[in-house]
C-alpha positions in Angstrom: -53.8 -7.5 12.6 -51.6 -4.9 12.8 -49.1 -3.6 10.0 -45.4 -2.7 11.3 -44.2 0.2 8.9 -40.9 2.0 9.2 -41.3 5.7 10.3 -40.8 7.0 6.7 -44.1 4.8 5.7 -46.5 5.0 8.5 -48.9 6.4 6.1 -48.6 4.1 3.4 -50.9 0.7 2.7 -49.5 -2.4 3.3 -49.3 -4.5 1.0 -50.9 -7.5 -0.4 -48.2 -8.8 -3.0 -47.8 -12.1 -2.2 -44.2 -13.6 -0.8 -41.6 -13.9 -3.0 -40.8 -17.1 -4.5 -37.2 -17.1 -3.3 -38.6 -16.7 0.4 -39.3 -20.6 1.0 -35.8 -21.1 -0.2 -33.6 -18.2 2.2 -36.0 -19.7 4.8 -35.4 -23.2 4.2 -31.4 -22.7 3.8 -31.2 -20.4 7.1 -33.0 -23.6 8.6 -30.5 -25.6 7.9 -27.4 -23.3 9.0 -28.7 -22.6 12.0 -30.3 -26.3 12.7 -26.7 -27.4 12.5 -25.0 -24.4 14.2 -27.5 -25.0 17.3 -26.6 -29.1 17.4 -22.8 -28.2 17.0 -22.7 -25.4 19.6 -25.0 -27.3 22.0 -22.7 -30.7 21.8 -19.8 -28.6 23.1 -22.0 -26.8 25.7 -23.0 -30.4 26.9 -19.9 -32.0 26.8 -18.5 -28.5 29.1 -21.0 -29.4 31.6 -20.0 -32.8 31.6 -16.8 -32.0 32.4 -16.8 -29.2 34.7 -19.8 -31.6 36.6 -17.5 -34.0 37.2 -14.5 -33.0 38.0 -14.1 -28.9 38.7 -17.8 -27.4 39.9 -20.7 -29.0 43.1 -24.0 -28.0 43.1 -23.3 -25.1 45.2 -21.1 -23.9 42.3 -24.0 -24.4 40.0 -26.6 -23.0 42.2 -24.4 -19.9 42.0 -24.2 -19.6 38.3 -27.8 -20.7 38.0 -28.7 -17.4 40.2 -26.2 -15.2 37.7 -27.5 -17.1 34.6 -31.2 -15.9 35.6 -31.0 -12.9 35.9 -28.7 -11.8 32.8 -31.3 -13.3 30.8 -34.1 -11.2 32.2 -32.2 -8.5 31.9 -31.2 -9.4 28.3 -35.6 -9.7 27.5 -35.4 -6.4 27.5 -32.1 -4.4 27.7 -32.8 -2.8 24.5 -36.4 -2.0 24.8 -37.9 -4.2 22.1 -36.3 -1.6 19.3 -33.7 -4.5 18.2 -36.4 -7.0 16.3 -37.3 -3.3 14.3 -34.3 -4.1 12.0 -36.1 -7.8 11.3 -39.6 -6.9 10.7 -39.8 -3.2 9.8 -40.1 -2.7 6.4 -38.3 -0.9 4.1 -34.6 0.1 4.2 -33.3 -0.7 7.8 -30.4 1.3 7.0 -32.4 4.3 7.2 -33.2 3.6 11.1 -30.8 1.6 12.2 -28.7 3.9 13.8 -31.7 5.3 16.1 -31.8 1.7 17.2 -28.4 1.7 17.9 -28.1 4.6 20.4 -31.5 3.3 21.7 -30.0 -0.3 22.4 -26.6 1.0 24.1 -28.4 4.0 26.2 -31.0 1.2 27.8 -28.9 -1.9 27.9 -25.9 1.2 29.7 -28.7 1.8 32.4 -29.9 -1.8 32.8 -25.9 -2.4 33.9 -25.6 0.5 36.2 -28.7 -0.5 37.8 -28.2 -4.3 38.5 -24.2 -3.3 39.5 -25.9 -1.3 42.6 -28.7 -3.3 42.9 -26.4 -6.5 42.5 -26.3 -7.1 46.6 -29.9 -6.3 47.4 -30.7 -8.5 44.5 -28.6 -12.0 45.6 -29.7 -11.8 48.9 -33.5 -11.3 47.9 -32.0 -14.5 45.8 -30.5 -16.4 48.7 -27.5 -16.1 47.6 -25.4 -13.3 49.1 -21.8 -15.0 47.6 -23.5 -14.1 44.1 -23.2 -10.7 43.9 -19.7 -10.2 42.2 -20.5 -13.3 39.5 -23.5 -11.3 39.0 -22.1 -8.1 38.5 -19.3 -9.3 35.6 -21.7 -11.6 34.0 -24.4 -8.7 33.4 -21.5 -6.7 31.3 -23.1 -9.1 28.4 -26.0 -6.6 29.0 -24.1 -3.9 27.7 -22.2 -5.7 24.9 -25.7 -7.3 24.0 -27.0 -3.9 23.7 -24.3 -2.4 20.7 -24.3 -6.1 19.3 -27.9 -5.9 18.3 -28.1 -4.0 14.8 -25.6 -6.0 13.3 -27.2 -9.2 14.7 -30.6 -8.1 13.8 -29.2 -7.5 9.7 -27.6 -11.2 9.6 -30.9 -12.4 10.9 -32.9 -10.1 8.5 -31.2 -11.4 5.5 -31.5 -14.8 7.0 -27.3 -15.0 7.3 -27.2 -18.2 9.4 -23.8 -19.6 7.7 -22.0 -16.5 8.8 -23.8 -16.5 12.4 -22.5 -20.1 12.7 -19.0 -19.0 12.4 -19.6 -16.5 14.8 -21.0 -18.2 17.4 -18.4 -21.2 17.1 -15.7 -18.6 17.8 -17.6 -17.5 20.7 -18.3 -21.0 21.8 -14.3 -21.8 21.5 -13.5 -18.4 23.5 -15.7 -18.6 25.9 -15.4 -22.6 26.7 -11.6 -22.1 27.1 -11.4 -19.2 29.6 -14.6 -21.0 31.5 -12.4 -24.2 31.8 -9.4 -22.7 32.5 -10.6 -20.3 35.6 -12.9 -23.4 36.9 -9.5 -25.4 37.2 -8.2 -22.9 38.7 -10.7 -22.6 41.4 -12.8 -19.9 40.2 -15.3 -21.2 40.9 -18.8 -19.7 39.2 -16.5 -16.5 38.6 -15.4 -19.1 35.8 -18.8 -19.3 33.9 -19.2 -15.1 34.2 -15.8 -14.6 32.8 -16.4 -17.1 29.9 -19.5 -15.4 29.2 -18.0 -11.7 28.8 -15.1 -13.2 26.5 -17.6 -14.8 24.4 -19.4 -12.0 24.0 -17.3 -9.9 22.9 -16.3 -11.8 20.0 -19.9 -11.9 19.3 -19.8 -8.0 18.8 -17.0 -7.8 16.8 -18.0 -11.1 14.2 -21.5 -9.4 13.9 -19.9 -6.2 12.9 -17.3 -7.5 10.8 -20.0 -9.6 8.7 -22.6 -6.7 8.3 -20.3 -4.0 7.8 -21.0 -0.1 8.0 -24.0 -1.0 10.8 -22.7 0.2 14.0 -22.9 4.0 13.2 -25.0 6.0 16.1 -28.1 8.7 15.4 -30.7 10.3 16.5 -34.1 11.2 14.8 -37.2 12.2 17.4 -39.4 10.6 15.2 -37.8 7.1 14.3 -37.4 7.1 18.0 -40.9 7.5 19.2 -41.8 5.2 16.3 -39.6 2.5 17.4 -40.4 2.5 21.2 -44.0 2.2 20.4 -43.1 -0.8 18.6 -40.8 -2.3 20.8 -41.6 -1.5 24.5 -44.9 -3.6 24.4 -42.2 -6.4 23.2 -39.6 -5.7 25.7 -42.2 -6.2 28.1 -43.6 -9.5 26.6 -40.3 -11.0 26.5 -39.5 -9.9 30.0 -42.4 -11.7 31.7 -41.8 -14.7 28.8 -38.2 -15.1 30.3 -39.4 -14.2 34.0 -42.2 -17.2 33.7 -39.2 -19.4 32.5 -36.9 -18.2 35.7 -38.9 -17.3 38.3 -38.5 -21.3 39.6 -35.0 -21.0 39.8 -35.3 -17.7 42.1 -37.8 -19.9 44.0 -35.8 -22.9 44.6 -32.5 -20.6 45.5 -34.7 -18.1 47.9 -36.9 -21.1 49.7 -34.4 -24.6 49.3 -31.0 -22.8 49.1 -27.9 -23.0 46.7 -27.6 -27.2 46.7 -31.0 -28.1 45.9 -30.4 -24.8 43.4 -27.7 -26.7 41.8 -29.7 -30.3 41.8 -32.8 -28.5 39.7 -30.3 -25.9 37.6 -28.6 -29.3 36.1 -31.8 -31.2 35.8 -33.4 -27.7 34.3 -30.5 -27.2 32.0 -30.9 -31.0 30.6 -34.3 -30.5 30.2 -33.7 -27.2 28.1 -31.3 -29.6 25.6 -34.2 -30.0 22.8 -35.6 -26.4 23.3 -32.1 -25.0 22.8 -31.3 -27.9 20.0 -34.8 -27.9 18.1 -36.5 -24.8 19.0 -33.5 -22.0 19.0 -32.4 -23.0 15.3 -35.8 -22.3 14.3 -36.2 -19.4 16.1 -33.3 -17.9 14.7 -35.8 -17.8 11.2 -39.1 -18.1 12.4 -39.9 -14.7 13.2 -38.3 -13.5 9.8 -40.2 -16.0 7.6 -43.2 -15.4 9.8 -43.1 -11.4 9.4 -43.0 -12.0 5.6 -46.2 -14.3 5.6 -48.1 -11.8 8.1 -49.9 -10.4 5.6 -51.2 -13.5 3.8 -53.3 -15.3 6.8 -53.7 -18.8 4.9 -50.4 -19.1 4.3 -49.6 -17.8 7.8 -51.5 -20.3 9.1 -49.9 -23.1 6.7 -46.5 -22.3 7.5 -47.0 -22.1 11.4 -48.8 -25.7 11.3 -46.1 -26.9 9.0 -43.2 -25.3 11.3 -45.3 -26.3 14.5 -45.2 -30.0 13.2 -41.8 -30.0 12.1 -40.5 -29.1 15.8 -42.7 -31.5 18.1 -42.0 -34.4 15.5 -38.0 -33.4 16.5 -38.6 -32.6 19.8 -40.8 -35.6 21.9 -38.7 -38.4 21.2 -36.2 -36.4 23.1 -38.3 -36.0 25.5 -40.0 -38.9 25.9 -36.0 -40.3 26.2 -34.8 -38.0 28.6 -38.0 -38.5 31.0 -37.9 -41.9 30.7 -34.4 -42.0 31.1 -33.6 -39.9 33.7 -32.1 -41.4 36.7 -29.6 -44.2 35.0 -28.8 -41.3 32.1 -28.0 -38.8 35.0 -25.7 -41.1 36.6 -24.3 -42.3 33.5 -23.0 -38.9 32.7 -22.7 -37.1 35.1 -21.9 -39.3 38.1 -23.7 -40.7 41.3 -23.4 -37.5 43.3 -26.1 -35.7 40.8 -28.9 -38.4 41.2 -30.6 -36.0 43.2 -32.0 -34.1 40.0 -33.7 -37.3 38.2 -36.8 -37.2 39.9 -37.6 -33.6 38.7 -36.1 -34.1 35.1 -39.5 -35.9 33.8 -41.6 -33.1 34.6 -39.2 -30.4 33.1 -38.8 -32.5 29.9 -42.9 -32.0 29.8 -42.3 -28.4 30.3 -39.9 -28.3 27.7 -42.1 -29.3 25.2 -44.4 -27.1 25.9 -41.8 -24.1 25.8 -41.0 -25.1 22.6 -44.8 -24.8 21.7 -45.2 -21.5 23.2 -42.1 -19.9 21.9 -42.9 -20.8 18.3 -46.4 -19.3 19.0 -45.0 -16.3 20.5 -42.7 -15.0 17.2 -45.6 -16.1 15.0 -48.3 -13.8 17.4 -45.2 -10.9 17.3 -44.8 -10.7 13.4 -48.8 -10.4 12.9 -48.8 -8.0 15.3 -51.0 -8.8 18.8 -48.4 -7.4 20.5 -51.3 -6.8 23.8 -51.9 -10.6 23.5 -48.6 -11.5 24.3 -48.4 -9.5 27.1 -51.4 -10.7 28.3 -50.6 -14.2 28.3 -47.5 -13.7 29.7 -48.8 -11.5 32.6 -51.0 -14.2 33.0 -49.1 -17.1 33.5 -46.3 -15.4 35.9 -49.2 -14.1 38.2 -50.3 -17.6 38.5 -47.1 -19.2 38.7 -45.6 -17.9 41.1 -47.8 -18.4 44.4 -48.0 -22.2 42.9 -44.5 -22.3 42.9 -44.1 -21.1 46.6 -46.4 -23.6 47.6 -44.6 -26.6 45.7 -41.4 -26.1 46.6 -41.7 -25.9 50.5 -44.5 -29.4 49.6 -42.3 -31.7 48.1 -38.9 -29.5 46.6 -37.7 -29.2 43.4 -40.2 -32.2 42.2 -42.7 -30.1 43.3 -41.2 -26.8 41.8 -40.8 -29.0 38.4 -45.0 -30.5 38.8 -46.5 -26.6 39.4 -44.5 -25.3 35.9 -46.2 -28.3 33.8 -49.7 -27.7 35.9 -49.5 -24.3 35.1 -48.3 -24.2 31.8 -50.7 -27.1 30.7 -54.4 -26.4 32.1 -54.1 -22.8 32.1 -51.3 -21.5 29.4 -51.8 -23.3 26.5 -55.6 -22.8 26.2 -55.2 -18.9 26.5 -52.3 -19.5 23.8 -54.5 -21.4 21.5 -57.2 -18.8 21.5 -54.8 -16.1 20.7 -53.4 -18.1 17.8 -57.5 -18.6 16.6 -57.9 -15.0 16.9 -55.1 -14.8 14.6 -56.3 -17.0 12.0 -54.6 -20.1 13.1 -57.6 -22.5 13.8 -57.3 -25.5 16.8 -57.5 -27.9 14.0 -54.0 -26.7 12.5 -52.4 -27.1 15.6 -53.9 -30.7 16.7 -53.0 -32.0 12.9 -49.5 -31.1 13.4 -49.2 -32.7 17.3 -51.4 -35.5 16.6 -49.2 -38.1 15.5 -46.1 -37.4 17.2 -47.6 -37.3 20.7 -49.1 -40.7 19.7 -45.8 -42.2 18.8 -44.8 -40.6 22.3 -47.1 -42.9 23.9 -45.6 -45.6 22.3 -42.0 -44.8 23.2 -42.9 -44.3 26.9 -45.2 -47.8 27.2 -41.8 -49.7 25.4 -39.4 -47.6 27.9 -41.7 -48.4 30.9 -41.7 -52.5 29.5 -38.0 -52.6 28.8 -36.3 -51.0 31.5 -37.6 -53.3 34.2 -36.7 -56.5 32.2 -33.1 -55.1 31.2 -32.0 -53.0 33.6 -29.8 -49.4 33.4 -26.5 -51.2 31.8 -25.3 -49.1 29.0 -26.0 -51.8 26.4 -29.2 -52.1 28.1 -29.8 -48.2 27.8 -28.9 -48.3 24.0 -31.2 -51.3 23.3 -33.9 -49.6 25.0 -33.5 -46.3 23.6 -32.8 -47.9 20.0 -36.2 -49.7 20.3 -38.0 -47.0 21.3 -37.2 -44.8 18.5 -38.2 -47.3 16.1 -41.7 -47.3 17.7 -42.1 -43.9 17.5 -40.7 -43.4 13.8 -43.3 -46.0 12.7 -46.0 -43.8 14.3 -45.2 -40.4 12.8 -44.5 -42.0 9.3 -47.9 -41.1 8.3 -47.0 -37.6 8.5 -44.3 -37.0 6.5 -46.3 -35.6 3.7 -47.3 -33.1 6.0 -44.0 -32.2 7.1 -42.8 -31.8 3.6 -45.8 -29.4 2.7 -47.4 -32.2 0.1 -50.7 -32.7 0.2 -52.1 -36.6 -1.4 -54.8 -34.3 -2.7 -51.8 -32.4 -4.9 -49.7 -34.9 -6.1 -50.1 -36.1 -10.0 -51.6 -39.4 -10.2 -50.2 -42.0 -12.2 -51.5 -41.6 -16.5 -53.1 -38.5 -15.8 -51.8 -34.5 -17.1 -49.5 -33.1 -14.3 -50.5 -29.9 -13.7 -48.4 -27.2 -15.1 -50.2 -23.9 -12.9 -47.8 -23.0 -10.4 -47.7 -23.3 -6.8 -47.9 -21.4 -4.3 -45.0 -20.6 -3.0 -45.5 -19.8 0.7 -46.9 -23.4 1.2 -42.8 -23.8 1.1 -41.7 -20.9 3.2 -41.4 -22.5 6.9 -40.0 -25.8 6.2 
């Protein structure tokens, strides 16, 4: 694999000493932080919706944001070529480069702006949507604040600084709620959602720099330069087509079905994202730091990765297995008759979801040891062959068939080329199906009681909670056995009862991605 070295240290040997023991516990702590910031800030991004669903924004709306939404976050892949993630995974004092980064970040993410602002017109008609183009130009400004704002975001995620990320992004989640609610009643329409975007933003920015002080200073060394895009513009790339593969079906739907069926699959997309954003962001947010430490020890490498990759399914499919199961009476529950429409594509995203979650986690772990080629590989891969399928789909059957190509894609032709990178990495097959084995079982016990109840109850709300209560018993009974997995505790390692407890002591990266 290959070792990422600061410029100062190209030369030197990496190193074998093991992780230290207070790793397991910064990771296990930022966990939790940002485990709670993600459920907190994602309640009040779902009860937003809710509200601006029912009773401010149509699917037209919608479809219009979902066409700004897109592309900022293409854009945001790679606005700073790759060279942000230097100041997590490099080695060495990040002080000492950071401000390379810094001038690196704002130059690129300056031009990615004054690029989409002329190409904003040509772009939302390519799109479909031609009323897009001035949402689209203030909504990409996040480029450019995204751009200085990632030093100081990379430091508080270097030092695994979730508590004070939390209060940052609950101040942007406050800020930019309020000024989204407040144009949308005003009739702003999806200009609502790009102005609530910039505000939060910005107070992104300036929480970032107030908590890691004295890291928004601008420099220039040739070397650290060159250094740093050779590290990150294979990663800018990656993450480019990894955010394309996700977005190309809403560019799709909006260029083939047009802004209301746009706005049908955004909302049933966006319900289908809730676990990824719930489950697999918070542990994102620590992954790729508590992976980058273990890259040099591929046991425990593979160890933590199965550990972490149970952890997040276990969370993840009763969610989905809910939501898919769910999805028409839930959809009308919440947000109202007029959205039924997007039920009948929601169970196929909520199988893609699960996979994303997956694939994300296997993408940091394949970026912190290094096979940077194989990412862009597979990524390459999958949006070549997506996106002729999803043509095809979507003028077949619509967004149900837009939302059937992603999971036939992403399941018969993805994830094997994902699990043979991840073998070639030391992560063996085995690992993986250990850590998926019992939750997708109890997932086929949730959906058999779902299927069974809902026909002899019906879609009231006490019927729904019965159901859904009922379910989740099923499934907790059915991933019970793996608990001592989850925990990292082997039956093979605990004491047995009259016999000498062990006093040798234990490794401490079988701890490190709880």
């Amino acid at each position: 694999m290959d070792s990422v070295r600061t410029p100062d240290s190209e030369s030197a040997e990496t190193s074998d000493t093991p992780a230290p023991p207070s790793l397991g516990r910064k990771v296990r702590s930022a966990a939790r932080w940002s485990l709670i910031n993600t459920v907190v800030m994602r309640l009040g991004t779902f009860a937003t919706g809710i509200v601006l669903a029912r009773f401010a924004l149509g699917p037209a709306e919608w479809g219009v944001y979902g066409i700004a939404q897109t592309v900022l976050l293409v854009l945001l892949s790679a606005n700073e070529l790759g060279v942000g993630l230097a100041i997590v995974r490099w080695e060495g004092d990040a002080r000492r480069f950071a401000p390379t980064v810094l001038t690196l970040s704002t130059l690129s993410s300056g031009l990615v702006y004054v690029a989409l602002f002329a190409a904003a017109p040509t772009v939302a008609g390519l799109l479909g949507s031609p009323s897009a183009v001035g949402v689209l130009r203030v909504m990409c400004l996040c480029v450019l604040i995204d751009g200085v704002a990632q030093v100081p975001g990379g430091f508080l995620t270097r030092e695994f600084a979730q508590g004070k990320r939390m209060i940052i992004d609950g101040l942007n989640f406050v800020l930019s709620t309020s000024v989204t609610l407040l144009l949308a009643f005003e009739g702003w329409g999806a200009m609502s959602f790009a102005w609530g975007a910039v505000a939060g933003n910005v107070v992104t920015l300036i929480g970032c720099a107030l908590a890691a002080p004295g890291t928004l200073k601008f420099g220039w060394d040739p070397g650290q330069a060159r250094a740093l895009l050779r590290f990150g513009l294979p990663l800018a790339g990656a993450s480019m087509l990894a955010l394309a593969v996700v977005n190309v079906d809403t560019m799709v739907v909006g260029a083939t079905l047009g802004n209301v069926s746009l706005g049908f699959y955004v909302l049933a997309f966006n319900i289908s994202g809730w676990p990824v954003r719930i489950i697999s962001e918070a542990a994102r947010r620590v992954s790729f730091a508590g992976f980058s430490r273990l890259a040099d020890s591929p046991q425990a490498l593979a160890q933590g990765f199965s550990r972490a990759l149970g952890v997040l399914v276990t969370g993840t499919v009763p969610l989905c297995v809910l939501l898919a199961g769910l999805a028409g009476p839930l959809i009308e529950l919440i947000y109202g008759s007029h959205w039924s429409p997007a039920a009948a594509a929601l169970p196929w995203l909520m199988a893609l979801g699960l996979i994303r979650i997956g694939s994300e986690l296997a993408y940091d772990c394949l970026v912190a040891i290094g096979q940077r080629r194989s990412l862009f590989l597979v990524q390459g891969l999958w949006l070549v062959a997506l996106i002729p399928v999803l043509l095809v789909a979507a003028h077949l059957n619509g967004i149900v068939g837009v939302s059937q190509a992603h999971v036939l894609v992403a399941g018969c032709m993805v994830v094997p080329v994902f699990l043979f990178a991840l073998s070639r990495g030391g992560i063996g097959v085995g690992r993986i199906a250990r850590a998926c084995a019992w939750p997708f079982l109890g997932g086929a016990v949730m959906a058999a009681i779902i299927l069974g109840l809902e026909h002899r109850l019906g879609d009231s709300r006490l019927a729904l909670l019965a159901i859904g209560t009922i379910a989740l018993a099923g499934y907790t009974v059915c991933v019970l056995p793996s608990r001592d997995f989850l925990r990292g505790v082997d039956r093979g390692d605990r004491p047995q009862r009259g016999r000498h407890r062990s006093t040798a002591p234990v490794r401490p990266t079988q701890q490190d991605m709880r």
